[in-house]
C-alpha positions as a Python dict, from the first residue, in 0.01 Angstrom:
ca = {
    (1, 'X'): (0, 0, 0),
    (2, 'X'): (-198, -3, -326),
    (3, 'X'): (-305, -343, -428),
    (4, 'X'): (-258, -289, -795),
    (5, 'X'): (86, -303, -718),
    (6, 'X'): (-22, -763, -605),
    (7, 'X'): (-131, -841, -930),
    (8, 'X'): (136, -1012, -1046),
    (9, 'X'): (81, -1221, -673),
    (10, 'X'): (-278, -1303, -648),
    (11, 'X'): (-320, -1510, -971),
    (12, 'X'): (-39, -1726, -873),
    (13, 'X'): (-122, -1770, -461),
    (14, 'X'): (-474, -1790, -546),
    (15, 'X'): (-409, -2107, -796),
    (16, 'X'): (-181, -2280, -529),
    (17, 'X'): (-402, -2234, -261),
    (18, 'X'): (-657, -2509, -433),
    (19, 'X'): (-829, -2812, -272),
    (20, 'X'): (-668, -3097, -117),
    (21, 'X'): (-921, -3289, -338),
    (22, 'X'): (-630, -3279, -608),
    (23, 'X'): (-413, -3519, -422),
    (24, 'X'): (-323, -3800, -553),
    (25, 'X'): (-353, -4151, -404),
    (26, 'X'): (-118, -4314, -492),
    (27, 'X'): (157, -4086, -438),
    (28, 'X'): (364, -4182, -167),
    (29, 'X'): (465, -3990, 88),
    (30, 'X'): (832, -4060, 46),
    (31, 'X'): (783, -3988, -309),
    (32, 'X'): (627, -3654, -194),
    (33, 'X'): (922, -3579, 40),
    (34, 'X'): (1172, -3633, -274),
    (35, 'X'): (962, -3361, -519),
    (36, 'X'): (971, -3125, -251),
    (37, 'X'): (1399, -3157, -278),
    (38, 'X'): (1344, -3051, -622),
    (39, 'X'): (1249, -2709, -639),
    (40, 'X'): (1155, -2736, -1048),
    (41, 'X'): (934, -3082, -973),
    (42, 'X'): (570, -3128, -1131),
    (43, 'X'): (414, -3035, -761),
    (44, 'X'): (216, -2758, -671),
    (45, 'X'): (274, -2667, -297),
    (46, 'X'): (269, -2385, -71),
    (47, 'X'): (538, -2345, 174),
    (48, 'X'): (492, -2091, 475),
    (49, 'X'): (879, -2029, 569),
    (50, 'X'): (902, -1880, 919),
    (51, 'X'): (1272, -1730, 990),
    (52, 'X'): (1382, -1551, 1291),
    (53, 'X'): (1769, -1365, 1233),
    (54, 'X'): (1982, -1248, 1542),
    (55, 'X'): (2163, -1039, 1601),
    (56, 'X'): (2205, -687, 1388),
    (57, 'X'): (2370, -394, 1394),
    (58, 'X'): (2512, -250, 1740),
    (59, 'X'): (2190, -305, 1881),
    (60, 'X'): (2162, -670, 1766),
    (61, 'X'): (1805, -626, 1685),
    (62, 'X'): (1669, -975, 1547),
    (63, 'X'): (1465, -984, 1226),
    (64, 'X'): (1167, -1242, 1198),
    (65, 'X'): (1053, -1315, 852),
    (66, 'X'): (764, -1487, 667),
    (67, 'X'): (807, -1599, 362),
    (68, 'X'): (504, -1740, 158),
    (69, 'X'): (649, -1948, -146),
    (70, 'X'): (346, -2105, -368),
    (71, 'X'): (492, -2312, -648),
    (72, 'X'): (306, -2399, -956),
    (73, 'X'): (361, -2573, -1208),
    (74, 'X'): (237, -2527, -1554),
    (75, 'X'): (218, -2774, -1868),
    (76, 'X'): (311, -2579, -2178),
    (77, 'X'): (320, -2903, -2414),
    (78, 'X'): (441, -3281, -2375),
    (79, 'X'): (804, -3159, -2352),
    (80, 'X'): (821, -2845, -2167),
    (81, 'X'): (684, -2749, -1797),
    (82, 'X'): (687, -2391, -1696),
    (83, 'X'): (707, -2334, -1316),
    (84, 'X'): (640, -2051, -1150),
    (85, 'X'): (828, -1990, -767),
    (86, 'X'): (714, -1707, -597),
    (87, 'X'): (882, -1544, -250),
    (88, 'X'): (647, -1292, -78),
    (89, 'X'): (868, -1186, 241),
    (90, 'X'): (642, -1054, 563),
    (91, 'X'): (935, -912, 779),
    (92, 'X'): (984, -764, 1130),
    (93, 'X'): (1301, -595, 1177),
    (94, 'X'): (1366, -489, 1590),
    (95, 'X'): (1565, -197, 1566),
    (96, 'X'): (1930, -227, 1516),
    (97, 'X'): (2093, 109, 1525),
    (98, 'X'): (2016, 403, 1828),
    (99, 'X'): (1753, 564, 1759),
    (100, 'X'): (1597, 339, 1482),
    (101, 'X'): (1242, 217, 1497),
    (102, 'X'): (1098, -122, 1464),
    (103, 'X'): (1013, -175, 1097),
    (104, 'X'): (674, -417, 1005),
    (105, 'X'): (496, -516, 699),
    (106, 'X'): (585, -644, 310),
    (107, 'X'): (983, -725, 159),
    (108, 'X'): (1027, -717, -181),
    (109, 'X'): (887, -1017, -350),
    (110, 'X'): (1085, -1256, -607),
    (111, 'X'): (897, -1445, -895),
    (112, 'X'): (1103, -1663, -1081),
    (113, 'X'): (982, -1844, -1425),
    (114, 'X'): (1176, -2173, -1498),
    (115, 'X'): (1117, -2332, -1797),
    (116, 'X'): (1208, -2731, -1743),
    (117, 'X'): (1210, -3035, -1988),
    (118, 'X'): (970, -3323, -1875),
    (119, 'X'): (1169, -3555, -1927),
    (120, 'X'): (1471, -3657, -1743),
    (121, 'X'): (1825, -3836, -1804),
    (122, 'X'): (1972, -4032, -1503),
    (123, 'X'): (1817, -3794, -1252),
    (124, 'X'): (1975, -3514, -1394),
    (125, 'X'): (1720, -3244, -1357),
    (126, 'X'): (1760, -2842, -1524),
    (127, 'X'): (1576, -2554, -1597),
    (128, 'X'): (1634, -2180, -1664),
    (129, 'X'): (1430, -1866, -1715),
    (130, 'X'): (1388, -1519, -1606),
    (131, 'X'): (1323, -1419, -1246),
    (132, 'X'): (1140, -1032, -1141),
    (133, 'X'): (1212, -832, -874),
    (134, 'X'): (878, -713, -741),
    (135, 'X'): (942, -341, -533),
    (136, 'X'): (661, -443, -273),
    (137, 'X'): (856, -352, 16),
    (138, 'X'): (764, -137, 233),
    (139, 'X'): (1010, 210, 336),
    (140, 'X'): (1231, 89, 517),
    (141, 'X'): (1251, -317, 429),
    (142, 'X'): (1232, -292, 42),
    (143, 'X'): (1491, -165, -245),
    (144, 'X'): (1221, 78, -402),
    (145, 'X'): (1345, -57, -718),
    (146, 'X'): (1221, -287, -1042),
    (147, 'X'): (1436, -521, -1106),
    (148, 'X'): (1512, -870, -1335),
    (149, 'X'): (1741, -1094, -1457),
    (150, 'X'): (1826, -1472, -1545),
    (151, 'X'): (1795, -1739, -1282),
    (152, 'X'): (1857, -2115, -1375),
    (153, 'X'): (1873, -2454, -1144),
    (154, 'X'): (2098, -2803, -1174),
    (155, 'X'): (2052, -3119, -985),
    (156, 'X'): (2065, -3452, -988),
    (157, 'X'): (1794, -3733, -764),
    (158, 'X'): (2002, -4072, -687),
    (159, 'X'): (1843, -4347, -402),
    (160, 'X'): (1741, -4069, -201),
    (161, 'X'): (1974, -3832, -254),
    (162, 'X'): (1934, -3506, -401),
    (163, 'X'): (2211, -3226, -508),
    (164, 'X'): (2261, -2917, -692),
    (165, 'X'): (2276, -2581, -754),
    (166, 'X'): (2027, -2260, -788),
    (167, 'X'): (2133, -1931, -867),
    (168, 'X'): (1972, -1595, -1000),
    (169, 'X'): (2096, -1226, -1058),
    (170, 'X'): (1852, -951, -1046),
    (171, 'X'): (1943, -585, -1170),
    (172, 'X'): (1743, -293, -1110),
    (173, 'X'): (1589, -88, -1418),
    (174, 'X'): (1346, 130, -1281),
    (175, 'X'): (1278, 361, -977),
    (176, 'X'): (951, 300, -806),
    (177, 'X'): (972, 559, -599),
    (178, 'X'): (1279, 533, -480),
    (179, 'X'): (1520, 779, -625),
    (180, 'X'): (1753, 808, -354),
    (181, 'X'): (1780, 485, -281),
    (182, 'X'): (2138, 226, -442),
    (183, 'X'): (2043, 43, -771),
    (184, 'X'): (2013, -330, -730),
    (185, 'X'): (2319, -562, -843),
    (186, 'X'): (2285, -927, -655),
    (187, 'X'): (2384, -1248, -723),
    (188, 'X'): (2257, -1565, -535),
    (189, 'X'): (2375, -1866, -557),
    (190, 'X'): (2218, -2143, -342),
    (191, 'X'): (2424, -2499, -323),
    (192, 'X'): (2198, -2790, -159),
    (193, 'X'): (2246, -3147, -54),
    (194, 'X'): (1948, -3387, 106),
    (195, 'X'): (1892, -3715, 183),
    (196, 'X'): (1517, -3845, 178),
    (197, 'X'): (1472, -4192, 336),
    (198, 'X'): (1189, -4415, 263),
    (199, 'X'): (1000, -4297, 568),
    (200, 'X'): (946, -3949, 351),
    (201, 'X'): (1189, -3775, 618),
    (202, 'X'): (1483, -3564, 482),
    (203, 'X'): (1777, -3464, 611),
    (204, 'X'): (1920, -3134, 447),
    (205, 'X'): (2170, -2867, 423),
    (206, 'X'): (2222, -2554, 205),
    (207, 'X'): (2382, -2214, 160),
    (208, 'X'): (2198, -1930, 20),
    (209, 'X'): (2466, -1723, -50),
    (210, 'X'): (2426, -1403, -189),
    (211, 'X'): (2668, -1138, -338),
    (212, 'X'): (2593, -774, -327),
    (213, 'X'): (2777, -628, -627),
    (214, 'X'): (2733, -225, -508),
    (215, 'X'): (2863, -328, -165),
    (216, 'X'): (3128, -553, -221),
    (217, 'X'): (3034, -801, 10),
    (218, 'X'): (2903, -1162, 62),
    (219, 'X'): (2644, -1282, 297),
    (220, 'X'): (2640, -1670, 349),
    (221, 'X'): (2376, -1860, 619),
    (222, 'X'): (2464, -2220, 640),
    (223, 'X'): (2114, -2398, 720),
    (224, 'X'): (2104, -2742, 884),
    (225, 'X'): (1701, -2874, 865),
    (226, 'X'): (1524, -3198, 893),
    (227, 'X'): (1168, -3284, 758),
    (228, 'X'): (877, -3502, 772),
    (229, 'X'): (607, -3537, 537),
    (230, 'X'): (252, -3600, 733),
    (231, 'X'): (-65, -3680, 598),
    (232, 'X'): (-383, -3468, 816),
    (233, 'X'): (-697, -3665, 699),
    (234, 'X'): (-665, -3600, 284),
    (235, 'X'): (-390, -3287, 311),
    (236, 'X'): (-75, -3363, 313),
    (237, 'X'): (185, -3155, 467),
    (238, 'X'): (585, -3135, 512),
    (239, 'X'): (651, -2989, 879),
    (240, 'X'): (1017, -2946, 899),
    (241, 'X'): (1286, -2699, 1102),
    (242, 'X'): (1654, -2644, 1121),
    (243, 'X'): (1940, -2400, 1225),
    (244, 'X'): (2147, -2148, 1081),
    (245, 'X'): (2551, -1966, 1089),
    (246, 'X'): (2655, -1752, 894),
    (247, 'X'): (2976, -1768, 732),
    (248, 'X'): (2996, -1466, 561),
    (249, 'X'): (2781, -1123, 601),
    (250, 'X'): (2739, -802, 429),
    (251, 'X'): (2738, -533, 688),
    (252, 'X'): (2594, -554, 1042),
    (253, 'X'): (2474, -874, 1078),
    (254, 'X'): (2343, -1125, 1150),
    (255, 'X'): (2517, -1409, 1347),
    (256, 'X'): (2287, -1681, 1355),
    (257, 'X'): (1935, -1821, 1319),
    (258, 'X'): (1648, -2047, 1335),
    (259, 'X'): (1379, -2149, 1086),
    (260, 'X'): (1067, -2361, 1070),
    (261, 'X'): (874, -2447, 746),
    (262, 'X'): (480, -2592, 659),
    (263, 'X'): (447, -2708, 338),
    (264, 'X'): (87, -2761, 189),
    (265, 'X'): (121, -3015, -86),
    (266, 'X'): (-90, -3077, -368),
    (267, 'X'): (0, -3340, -605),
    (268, 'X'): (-106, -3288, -972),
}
């Protein structure tokens, strides 16, 4: 794969990836855990998302993806933050038809832009901007297709608590390559509800539901997950895991699944 087509990756990984000499003292770690339920907070961390999917298609192949999320957030002037969420998927799907092979390497990746007021009114956080569909997926695990459209997030932070909404719809508006392949048209909407105590452990549960408007059909994991922010000589990091059904899915799968999460934090 060409790497002009990572631009639009590097700057932003390469800025989150900075040195644990930016943290903060005085930033508790339960304060820490409480940012990180925010996905729009004034925090610049790097979450490695491991996922593992079971059980597709007739085969009930299981899919085991990587996601690298750096978040970074950006100062545009005493009112405004921009911050800039990036998903780079690293999948493995196990074959799920007869016949099929096992597919390995890049997703598609999804860059979202929110811009967010610095200031806040009884917790109640919000933000909206545009989000890009990058077509770095390889064959046979990406769309082939650029894509964009409006993404915007809601919540509110009470004693702990933390609740809300994000949601995004990308459309496709260019081929890259793939001309035979369905245009994009997907909706995701992404409910959440946590509970940080002052320990900096967080109890949370979500549903990243997505709507595939070409298909006609919903696919809805529930995910249970727990968290702990630790502190490894000056790096702080959240180590957390959970468990997944699916209520609702588009096609062949799948049924259940697991996930485990490292977030390298970086307070500003």
């Amino acid at each position: 794969m060409k790497q002009r087509r990572f631009w639009p990756l590097l700057v932003g990984m390469a800025a989150a990836c900075l040195s644990p000499a930016l943290a903060h003292a005085q930033d508790s770690d339960a304060e820490l855990a409480k940012k990180l339920s925010n996905p729009v907070a004034s925090l610049i961390s790097v979450p490695f998302q491991q996922n593992y999917d079971c059980c597709y298609g007739p085969e009930k192949g299981g899919r085991y993806t990587l996601n690298i999320q750096p978040v970074i957030p950006l100062s545009l002037n005493d009112d405004w933050n921009l911050i800039v969420r990036t998903i780079v998927p690293i999948v493995k799907q196990e074959h799920t038809q007869p016949g099929d092979d096992t597919a390995f390497g890049l997703s598609d990746t999804t860059q979202s832009f929110f811009f967010a007021p610095k200031a806040e009114h009884n917790g109640l956080v919000w933000a909206i901007g545009p989000a890009i569909l990058w077509p770095t997926g390889e064959s046979d695990l990406g769309t082939k297709k650029w894509g964009a459209g409006p993404t915007g997030l809601l919540l509110k932070q009470d004693h702990g608590y933390t609740y809300g909404v994000l949601a995004n719809h990308l459309w496709s508006f260019a081929d890259a390559g793939g001309h035979d392949r369905p245009d994009v048209s997907q909706t995701f909407i992404q409910p959440f509800f946590s509970y940080t105590n002052k320990h900096a452990t967080t109890w949370g549960v979500n549903a990243e539901s997505s709507y595939n408007w070409k298909t006609k059909g919903w696919t809805v994991p529930i995910n249970l997950s727990v968290s702990h922010v630790y502190k490894f000589g000056d790096q702080r990091v959240s180590l957390g895991g959970g468990a997944r059904a699916y209520a609702a899915q588009d096609g062949v799968g799948p049924e259940w699944g697991l996930r485990f999460v490292a977030t390298f934090l970086y307070p500003k």
